[in-house]
N, C-alpha and C positions, 0 to 999 in steps of 0.2 A: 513824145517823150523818148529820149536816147538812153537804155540802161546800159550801165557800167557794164554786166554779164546778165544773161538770158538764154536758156535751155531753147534747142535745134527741132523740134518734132515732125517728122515728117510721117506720110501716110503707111509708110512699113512699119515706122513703130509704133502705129497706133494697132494697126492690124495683127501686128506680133501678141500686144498687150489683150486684144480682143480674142484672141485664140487661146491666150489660156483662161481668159475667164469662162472660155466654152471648152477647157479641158477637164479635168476630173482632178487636179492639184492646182489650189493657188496658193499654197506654202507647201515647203519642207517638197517639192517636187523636183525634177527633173529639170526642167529652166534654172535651176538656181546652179547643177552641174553642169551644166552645157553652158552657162554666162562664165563660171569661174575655170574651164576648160579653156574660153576663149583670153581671160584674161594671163594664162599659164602660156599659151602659145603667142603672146604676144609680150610679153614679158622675158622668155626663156624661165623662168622660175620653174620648180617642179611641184608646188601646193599652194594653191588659194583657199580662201576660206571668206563668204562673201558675208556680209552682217548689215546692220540696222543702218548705220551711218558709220563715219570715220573716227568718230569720237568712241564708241564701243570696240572698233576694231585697235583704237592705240590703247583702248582701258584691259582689253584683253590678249594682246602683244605684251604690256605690262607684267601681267598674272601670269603669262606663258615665260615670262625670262622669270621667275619669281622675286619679282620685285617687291618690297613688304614694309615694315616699319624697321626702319634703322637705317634704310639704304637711302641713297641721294638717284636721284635723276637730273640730269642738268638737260637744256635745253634753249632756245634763243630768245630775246625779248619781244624779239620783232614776230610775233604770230598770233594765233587765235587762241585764245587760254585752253583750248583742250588740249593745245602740243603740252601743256605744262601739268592743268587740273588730273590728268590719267593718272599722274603720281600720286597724286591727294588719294585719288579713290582708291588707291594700294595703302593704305597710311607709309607712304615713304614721304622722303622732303626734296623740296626743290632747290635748283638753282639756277641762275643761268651763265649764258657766255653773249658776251658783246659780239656785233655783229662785223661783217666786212662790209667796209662804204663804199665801196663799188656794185658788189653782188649783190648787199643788205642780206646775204644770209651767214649763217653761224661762221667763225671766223676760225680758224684752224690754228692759227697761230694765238689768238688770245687762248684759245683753248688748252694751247699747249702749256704755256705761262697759266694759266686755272691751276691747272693737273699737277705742274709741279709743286705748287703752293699748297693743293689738297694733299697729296703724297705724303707732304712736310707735316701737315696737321691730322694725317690717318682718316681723311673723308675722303676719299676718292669715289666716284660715283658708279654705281654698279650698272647704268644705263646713260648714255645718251643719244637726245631726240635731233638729230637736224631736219630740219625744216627748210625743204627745197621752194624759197618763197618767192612768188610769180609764175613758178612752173621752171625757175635756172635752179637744174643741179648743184649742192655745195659739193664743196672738193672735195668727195666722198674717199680719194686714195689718203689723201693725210688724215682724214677721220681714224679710218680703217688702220692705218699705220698705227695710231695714239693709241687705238683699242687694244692693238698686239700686244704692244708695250706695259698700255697701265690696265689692261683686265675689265673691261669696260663693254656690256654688248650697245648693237646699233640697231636703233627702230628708225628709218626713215621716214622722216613724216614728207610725203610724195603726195599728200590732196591735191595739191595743182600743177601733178606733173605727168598723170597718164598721159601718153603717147611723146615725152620729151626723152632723150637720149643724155647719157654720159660717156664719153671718153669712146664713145661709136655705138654705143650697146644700149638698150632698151631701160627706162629706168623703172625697176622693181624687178630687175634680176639676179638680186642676191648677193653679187658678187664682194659686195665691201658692208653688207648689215646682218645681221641677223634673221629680222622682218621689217617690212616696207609697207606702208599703210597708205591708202587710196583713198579720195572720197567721190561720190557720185551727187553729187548737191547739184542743184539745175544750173549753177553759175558757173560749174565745175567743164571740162571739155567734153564728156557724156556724162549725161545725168540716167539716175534708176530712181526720179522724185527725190528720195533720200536715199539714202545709202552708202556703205563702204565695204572695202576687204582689206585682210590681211594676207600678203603674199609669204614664202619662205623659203627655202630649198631643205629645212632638216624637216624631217616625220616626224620626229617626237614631236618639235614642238607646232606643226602643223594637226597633229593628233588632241593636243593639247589647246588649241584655237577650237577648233570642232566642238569639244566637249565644253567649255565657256562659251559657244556660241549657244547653246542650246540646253542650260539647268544643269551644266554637271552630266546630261543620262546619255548615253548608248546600250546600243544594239547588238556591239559586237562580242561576242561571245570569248574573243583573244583579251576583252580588257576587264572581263568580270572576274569576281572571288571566285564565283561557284556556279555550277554547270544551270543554264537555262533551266525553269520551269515548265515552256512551253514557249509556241512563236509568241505571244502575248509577253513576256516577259523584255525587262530593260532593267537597267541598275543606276543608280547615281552613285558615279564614282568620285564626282568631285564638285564645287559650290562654283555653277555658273548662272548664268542668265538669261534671258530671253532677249537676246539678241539677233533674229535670225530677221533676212531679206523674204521677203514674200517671191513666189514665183513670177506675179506680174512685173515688178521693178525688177527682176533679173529677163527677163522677157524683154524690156525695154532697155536694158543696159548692152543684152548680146544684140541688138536690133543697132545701137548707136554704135559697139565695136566696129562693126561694117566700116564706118563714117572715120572713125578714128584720125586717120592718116590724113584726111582731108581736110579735118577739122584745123591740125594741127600746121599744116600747111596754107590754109587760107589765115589763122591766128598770124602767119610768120609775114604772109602779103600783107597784112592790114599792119606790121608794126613798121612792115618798110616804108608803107608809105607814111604813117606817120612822122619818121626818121626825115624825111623829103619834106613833110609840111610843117616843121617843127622844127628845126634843123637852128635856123635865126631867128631861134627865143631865145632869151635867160631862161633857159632850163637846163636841168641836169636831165637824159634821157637815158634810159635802159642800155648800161654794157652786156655786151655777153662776153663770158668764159671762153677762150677760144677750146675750152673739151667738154662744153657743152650744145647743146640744142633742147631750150627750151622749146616749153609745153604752151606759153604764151598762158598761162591760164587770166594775168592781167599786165596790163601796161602800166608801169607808174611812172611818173615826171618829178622830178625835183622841183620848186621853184629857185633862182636863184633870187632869195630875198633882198640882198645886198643891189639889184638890180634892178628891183622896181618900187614903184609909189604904190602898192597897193599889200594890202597881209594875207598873207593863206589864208585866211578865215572868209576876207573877200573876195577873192579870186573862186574859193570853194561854192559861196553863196550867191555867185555872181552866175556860175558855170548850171549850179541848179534852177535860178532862175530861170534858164532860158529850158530849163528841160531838158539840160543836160543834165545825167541822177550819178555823178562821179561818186565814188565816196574814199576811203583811206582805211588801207591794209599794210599795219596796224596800230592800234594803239598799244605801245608796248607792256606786257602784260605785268611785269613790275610796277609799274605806274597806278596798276588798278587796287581799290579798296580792302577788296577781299586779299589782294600781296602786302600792299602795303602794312598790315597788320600782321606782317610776318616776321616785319623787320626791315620789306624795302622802301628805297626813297629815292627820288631824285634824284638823277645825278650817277647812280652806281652804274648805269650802261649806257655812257654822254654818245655813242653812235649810232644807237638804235634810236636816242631821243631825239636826237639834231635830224633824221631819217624824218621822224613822227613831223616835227614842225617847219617839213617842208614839200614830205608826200601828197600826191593826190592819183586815185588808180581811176585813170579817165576810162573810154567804154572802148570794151575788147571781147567780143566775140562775134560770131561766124557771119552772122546777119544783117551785119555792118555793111553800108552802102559807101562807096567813093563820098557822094553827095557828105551823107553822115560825117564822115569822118574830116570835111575842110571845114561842116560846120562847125563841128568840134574844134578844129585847129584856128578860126578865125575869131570864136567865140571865146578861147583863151586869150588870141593875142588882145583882143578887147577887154576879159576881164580886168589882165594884167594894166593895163590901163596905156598899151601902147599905141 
């Protein structure tokens, strides 16, 4: 069986993970700062704050811009409903922005055409999420521009883009968002089993991630009413969660850092060669941004439908058959049950849809063999029915 994505384990980071279960912290220890130190020096950011997965870390990037009821969050169709549900769990509302058909991410210019129309109707959104999807940074300068303008913070939602680069610079450096959110999912370019963080460059609102990572309580004596009882003493200063990374997944995350750059470099070898074995299909294949350097977190292909006897549906069932486990990233999240009873339908974002009924994210990760990957490429031209 050929997976789509598959976690990298090598014998360092099993022995990293074995060394704290023979240390005296396997939460709330020391590995959890030494994994989110590593992620600050390689980021350029100046606060991390590592947590349970990436969906807690956008639910509390959320809560830290105080996002609440009455406010809008917009975000792209094209992703995994937590770029979107994080608003929910604030009771604020969503909406989104149609996508660019080239990059399939958040589109700068529909956005701008949104904004002016929201302005017009006094909803202007007090957050939005882009969503750097495949691991290609969106145009995060015209984002950054639009926010100056209409008052708008930025959470980047970056799950598949550790170790990918914008405009030369590291991405989750701060420089065009607010906070920048990570995920460590084993599909992900280093995995922590589960896991995410939220990056930042302000304090406060790094101070403020902290204290939702973990019930609301500290320790610190600068953020209390009234002076300590004793070392024993903590305060809940505000309604947070149990969101916190174990010291072994952070153990295993600063283990994979090491790897990072290689990862993401063997990612870039495997999509060239694809580029070469793929080259003379009907497909649409992966552009890049020329001011980006993706993270490669997945390959997706277009089919050109107009171009073959056979329907994405078979080409899909065709590719799994042989044990190829491709699957599709995403179903746009308008289109699902729980949006749809919000008021969406069909039709309201026609390039995230026409993306939906013609993507397939074949297998992209490290592990990948030459061999793997012709059979992959001849296994499609077969699907396709050529």
């Amino acid at each position: 069986m050929i997976s789509y994505g598959r976690q990298d384990i090598t014998q360092a980071d099993i022995d990293a993970v074995i060394a704290v279960l023979k240390s005296d912290h396997l939460t709330q220890g020391p590995a959890i700062t030494r994994f989110e130190q590593s992620v600050v020096a390689h980021t350029g950011a100046k606060h991390a704050v590592a947590v349970s997965n990436a969906t807690a870390a956008l639910h509390i990037a959320c809560l830290a811009l105080d996002l609440g009821p009455g406010d809008w969050l917009w975000t792209t169709p094209n992703t995994f409903v937590a770029s979107a549900n994080c608003a929910l769990y604030c009771g604020a509302q969503v909406d989104f922005v149609d996508t660019d058909p080239r990059t399939y991410n958040l589109c700068p210019q529909k956005l701008e055409v949104k904004l002016i129309q929201a302005q017009q109707a006094n909803k202007l959104p007090k957050v939005i999420v882009p969503v750097h999807l495949t691991g290609q940074p969106c145009d995060m300068a015209a984002i950054h521009a639009l926010g100056q303008k209409y008052g708008f913070k930025i959470i980047e939602d970056a799950s598949h883009a550790i170790g990918g680069q914008y405009k030369g610079e590291p991405i989750g450096n701060g420089r065009y968002s607010d906070i920048t959110v990570f995920s460590f999912h084993p599909v992900k370019i280093i995995t922590t089993g589960e896991g995410g963080m939220a990056i930042t460059n302000d304090e406060e609102l790094a101070t403020r991630l902290g204290l939702l990572r973990s019930h609301g309580i500290t320790r610190d004596p600068d953020l209390m009413t009234e002076p300590m009882h004793g070392p024993w003493y903590y305060q809940q200063v505000a309604l947070g969660y149990n969101y916190r990374m174990t010291d072994m997944q952070a153990a295993l995350g600063l283990s994979q850092m090491s790897r990072l750059a290689d990862y993401v470099k063997r990612r870039h070898d495997i999509a060239k060669h694809y580029q070469t074995l793929l080259a003379e299909l009907p497909l649409t294949l992966p552009w890049q941004h020329p001011d980006s350097h993706s993270a490669y977190h997945l390959y997706v292909v277009r089919l050109q439908l107009d171009k073959i006897s056979t329907t994405h549906r078979q080409v899909f069932d065709a590719l799994r058959a042989k044990d190829i486990m491709v699957n599709l990233h995403y179903i746009p999240v308008h289109t699902q049950p729980y949006y749809q009873k919000m008021g969406f339908k069909l039709g309201d974002f026609p390039d995230a849809e026409q993306y939906y009924r013609e993507a397939i994210s074949i297998p992209m990760h490290v592990n990948l063999s030459d061999g793997d990957l012709q059979f992959v490429a001849s296994s499609l031209r077969e699907a396709m029915g050529l």
